[in-house]
C-alpha positions in Angstrom: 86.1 115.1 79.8 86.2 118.9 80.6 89.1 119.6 82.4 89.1 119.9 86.3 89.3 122.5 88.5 89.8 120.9 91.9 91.1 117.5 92.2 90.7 115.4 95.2 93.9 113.3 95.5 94.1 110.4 98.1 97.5 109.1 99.2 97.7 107.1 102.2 100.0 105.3 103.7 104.0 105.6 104.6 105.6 108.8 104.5 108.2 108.3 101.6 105.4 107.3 99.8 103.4 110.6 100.7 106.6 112.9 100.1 106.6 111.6 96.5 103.5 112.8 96.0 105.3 116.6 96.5 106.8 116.8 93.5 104.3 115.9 91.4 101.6 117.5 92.9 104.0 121.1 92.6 104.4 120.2 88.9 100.8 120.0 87.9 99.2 122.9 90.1 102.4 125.1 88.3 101.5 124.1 84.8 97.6 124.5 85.4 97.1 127.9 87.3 93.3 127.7 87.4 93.2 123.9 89.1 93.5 123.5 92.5 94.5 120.1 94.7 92.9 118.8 97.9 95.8 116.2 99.0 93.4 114.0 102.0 96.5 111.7 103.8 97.5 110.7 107.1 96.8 114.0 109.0 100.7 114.2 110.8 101.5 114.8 107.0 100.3 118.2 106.2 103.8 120.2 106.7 104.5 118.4 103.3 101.6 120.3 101.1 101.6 123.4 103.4 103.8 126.2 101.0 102.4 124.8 98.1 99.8 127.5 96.7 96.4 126.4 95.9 97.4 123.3 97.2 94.9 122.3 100.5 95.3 119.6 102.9 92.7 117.2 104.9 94.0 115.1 107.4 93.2 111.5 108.0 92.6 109.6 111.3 92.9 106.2 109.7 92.9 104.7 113.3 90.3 106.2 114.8 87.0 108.5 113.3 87.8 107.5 109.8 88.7 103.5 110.5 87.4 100.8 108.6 84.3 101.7 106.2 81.9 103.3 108.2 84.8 105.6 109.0 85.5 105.8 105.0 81.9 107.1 104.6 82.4 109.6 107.6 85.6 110.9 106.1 83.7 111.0 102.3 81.3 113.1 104.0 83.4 115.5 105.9 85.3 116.3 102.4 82.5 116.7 100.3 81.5 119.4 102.8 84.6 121.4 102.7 84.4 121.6 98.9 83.1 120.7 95.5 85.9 118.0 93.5 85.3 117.8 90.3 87.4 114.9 89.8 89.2 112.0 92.3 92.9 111.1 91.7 93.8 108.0 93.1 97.3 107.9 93.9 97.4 104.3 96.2 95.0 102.1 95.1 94.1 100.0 98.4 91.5 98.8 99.9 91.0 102.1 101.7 91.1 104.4 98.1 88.7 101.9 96.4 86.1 102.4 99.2 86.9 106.4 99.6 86.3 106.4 95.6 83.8 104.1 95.1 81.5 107.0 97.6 82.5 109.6 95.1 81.4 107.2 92.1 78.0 107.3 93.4 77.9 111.1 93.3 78.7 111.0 89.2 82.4 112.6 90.4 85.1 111.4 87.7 87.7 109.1 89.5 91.9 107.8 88.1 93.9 105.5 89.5 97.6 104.5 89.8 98.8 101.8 87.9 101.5 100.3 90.1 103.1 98.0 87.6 102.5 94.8 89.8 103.6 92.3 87.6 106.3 94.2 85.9 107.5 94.5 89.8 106.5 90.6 90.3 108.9 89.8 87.8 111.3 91.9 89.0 111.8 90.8 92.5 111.4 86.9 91.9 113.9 84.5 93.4 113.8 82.8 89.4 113.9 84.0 86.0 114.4 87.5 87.3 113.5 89.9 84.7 116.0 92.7 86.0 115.0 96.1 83.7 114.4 99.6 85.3 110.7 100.3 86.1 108.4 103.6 85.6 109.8 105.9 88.5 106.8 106.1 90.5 107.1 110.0 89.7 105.8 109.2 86.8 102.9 107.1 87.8 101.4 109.8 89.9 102.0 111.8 87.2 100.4 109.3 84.8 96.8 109.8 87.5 96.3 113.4 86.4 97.0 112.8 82.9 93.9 110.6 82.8 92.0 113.2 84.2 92.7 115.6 81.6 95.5 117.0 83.0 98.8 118.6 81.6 102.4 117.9 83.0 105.8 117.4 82.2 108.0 116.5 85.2 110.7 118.7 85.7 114.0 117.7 87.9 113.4 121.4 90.2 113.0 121.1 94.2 109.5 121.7 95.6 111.1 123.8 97.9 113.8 126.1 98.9 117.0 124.9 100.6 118.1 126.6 103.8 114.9 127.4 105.8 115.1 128.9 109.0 115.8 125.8 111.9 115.2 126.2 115.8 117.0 128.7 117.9 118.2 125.9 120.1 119.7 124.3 117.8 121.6 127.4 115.8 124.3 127.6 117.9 125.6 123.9 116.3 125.8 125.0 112.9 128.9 126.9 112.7 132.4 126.3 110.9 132.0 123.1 109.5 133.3 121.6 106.4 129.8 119.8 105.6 126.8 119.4 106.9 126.1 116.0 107.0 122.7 113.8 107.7 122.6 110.4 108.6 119.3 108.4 109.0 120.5 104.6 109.4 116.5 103.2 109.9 113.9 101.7 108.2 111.0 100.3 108.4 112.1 96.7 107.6 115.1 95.3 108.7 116.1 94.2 105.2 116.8 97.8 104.0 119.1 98.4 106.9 122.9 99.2 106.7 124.2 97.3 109.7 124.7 99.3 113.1 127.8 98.6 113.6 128.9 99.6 109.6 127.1 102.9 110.3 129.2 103.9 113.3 132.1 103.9 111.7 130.6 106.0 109.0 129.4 108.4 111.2 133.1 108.6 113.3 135.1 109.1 110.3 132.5 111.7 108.4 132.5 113.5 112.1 136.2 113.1 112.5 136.9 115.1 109.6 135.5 118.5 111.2 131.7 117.8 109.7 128.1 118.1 111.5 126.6 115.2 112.0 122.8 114.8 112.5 121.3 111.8 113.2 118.0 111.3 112.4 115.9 108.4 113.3 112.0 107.5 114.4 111.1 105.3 117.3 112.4 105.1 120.6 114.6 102.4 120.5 116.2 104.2 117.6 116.6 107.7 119.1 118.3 105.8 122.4 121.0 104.0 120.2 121.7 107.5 118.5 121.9 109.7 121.6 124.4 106.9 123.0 126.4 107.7 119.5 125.9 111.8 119.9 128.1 110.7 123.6 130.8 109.1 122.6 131.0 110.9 119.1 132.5 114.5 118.9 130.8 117.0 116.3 127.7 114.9 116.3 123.9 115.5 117.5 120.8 113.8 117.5 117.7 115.3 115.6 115.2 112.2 116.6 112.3 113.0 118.7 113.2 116.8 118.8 111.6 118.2 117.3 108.0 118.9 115.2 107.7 117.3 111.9 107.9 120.9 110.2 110.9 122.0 112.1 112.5 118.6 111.0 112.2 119.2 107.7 113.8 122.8 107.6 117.0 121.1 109.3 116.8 119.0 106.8 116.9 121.7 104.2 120.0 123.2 106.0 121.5 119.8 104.7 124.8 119.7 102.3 124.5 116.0 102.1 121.8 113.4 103.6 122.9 109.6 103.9 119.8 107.5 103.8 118.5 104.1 103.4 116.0 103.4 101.1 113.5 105.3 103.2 111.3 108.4 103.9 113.7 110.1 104.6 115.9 110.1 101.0 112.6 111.7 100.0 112.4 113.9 102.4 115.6 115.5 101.6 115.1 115.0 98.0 112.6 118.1 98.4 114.8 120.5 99.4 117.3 119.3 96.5 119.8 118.0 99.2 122.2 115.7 97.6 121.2 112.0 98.9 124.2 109.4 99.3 121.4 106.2 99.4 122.1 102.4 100.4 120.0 99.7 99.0 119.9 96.2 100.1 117.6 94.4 99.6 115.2 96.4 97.3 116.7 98.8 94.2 116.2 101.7 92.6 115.2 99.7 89.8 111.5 99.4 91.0 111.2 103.0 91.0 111.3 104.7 94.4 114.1 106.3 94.2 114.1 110.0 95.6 113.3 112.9 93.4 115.6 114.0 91.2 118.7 112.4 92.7 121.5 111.5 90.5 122.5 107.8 90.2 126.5 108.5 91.4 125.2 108.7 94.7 123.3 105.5 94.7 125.8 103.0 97.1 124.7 99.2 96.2 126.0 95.7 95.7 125.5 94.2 92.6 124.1 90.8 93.5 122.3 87.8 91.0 119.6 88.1 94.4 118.8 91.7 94.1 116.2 92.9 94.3 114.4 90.6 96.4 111.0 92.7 97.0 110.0 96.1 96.3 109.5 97.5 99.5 111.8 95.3 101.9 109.1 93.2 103.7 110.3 89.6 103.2 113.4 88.2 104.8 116.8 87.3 103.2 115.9 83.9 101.4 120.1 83.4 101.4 120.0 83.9 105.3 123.6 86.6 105.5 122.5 89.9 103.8 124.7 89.5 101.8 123.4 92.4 99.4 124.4 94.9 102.8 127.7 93.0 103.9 128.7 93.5 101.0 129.2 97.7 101.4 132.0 98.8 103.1 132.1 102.0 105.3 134.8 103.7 102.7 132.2 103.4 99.9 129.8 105.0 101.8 132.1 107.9 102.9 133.8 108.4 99.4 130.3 109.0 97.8 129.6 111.3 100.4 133.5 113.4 100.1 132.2 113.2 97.0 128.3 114.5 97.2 
């Protein structure tokens, strides 16, 4: 197969899952300086791709003109207008990808897809004869996509993108003689990969109590309530959810010296910038491969249960009934890996 020289790369789906794309995608457009990328994805993504050069962006309305087939077919047609791929990377392999792929077949354009490593995961997660042994990062699976389509890379650990960009004005007048600079995002998208409330309080009082910045970050309403309610009764600390735009987000983010995440978008999001990431895992591990780029393992805070891990992405509920895997973390070993970090 002659090498490429524009891609079409589909990644749906959640935003951790999009921001690993990043890394990857910066690796092999910097190791092939004649190929360019065409990253189609949820549209509210695009402040991911947009300083990456030669690196373009179509956005998505998976809800509304491009729902369902017929709205596959519209969105296949809208991207073979803007440009000619010479070859589909399939970085999700869903229903959606198949269909978006399975247009492109019928035009003789070269496809690749990821190999997720179902079973390997399977046996990973299963309540019995657990088969507990690290899994390809997932890094390496995107990676794996281009490689098939005649593609040269070698992963490197280097951030996408620089640390420190400029944030809001409003919110410059915050960041001023403080030890650290300190992140906390205590959601996720399923309950299972959640440090308790409570337990995150008391991290967030001590960390603030010893003359850091706190930023809070969070995502739905509910969750920017309950963190504007700590920002009141918490000196030195200040909520970032529901700010902001996605783009300014992200260059707080980058003004990070230490994020404290779940095992969410957000350890990914900070993993861009090459912000140190102090991450807690419950109920899913770092084992199946989604852990966030580059980040060292002395920063991973976990319990090491015979139950663990009990899915890949978080979605099934505690068999054991106590969450135990999460009970089991204290606040002091959260805050020592950050004093640490």
């Amino acid at each position: 197969m002659q090498q490429p020289k524009h891609i079409l790369a589909i990644r749906f789906s959640a935003m951790g899952d999009v921001a690993m794309t990043v890394p990857v995608i910066k690796n092999v457009l910097q190791q092939n300086p004649a190929l360019q990328i065409t990253v189609v994805s949820n549209s509210f993504l695009k402040p991911l791709f947009q300083n990456i050069d030669r690196c373009h962006f179509y956005g998505a309305s998976l809800k509304e003109q491009h729902k369902g087939v017929a709205g596959m077919y519209r969105l296949y047609k809208e991207l073979k207008a803007t440009s000619k791929f010479d070859a589909i990377a399939d970085l999700h392999s869903v229903l959606r990808s198949s269909i978006l792929k399975l247009f492109f077949r019928y035009s003789n354009v070269p496809t690749a897809t990821i190999n997720k490593g179902r079973a390997e995961k399977k046996a990973l997660t299963r309540k019995d004869h657990k088969v507990f042994n690290p899994l390809i990062p997932m890094y390496e699976r995107y990676a794996d996509v281009f490689q098939k389509l005649g593609i040269n890379i070698i992963l490197n650990n280097q951030a996408p993108f620089p640390k420190n960009q400029i944030i809001p004005e409003e919110i410059k007048n915050i960041f001023s003689s403080y030890k650290k600079i300190i992140g906390i995002a205590p959601f996720a998208q399923y309950e299972e990969k959640m440090y308790p409330l409570k337990e995150t309080k008391v991290v967030v009082q001590q960390l603030a109590a010893e003359n850091n910045l706190v930023l809070l970050f969070g995502g739905a309403k509910n969750e920017a309530a309950i963190l504007q309610q700590w920002c009141a009764e918490i000196p030195n600390v200040h909520n970032m959810a529901g700010k902001f735009s996605f783009a300014q987000e992200l260059a707080i983010i980058s003004n990070l010296t230490t994020m404290v995440s779940m095992d969410s978008a957000n350890m990914h999001l900070a993993s861009l910038f090459g912000v140190p990431v102090v991450s807690i895992w419950g109920a899913t591990h770092p084992f199946a491969g989604f852990n966030g780029w580059a980040q060292q393992q002395k920063n991973i805070v976990q319990a090491q249960l015979y139950c663990r891990p009990c899915s890949v992405f978080g979605n099934k509920p505690c068999y054991r009934g106590d969450h135990a895997c999460m009970q089991m973390i204290t606040p002091q070993m959260v805050i020592e890996k950050v004093v640490a970090s």
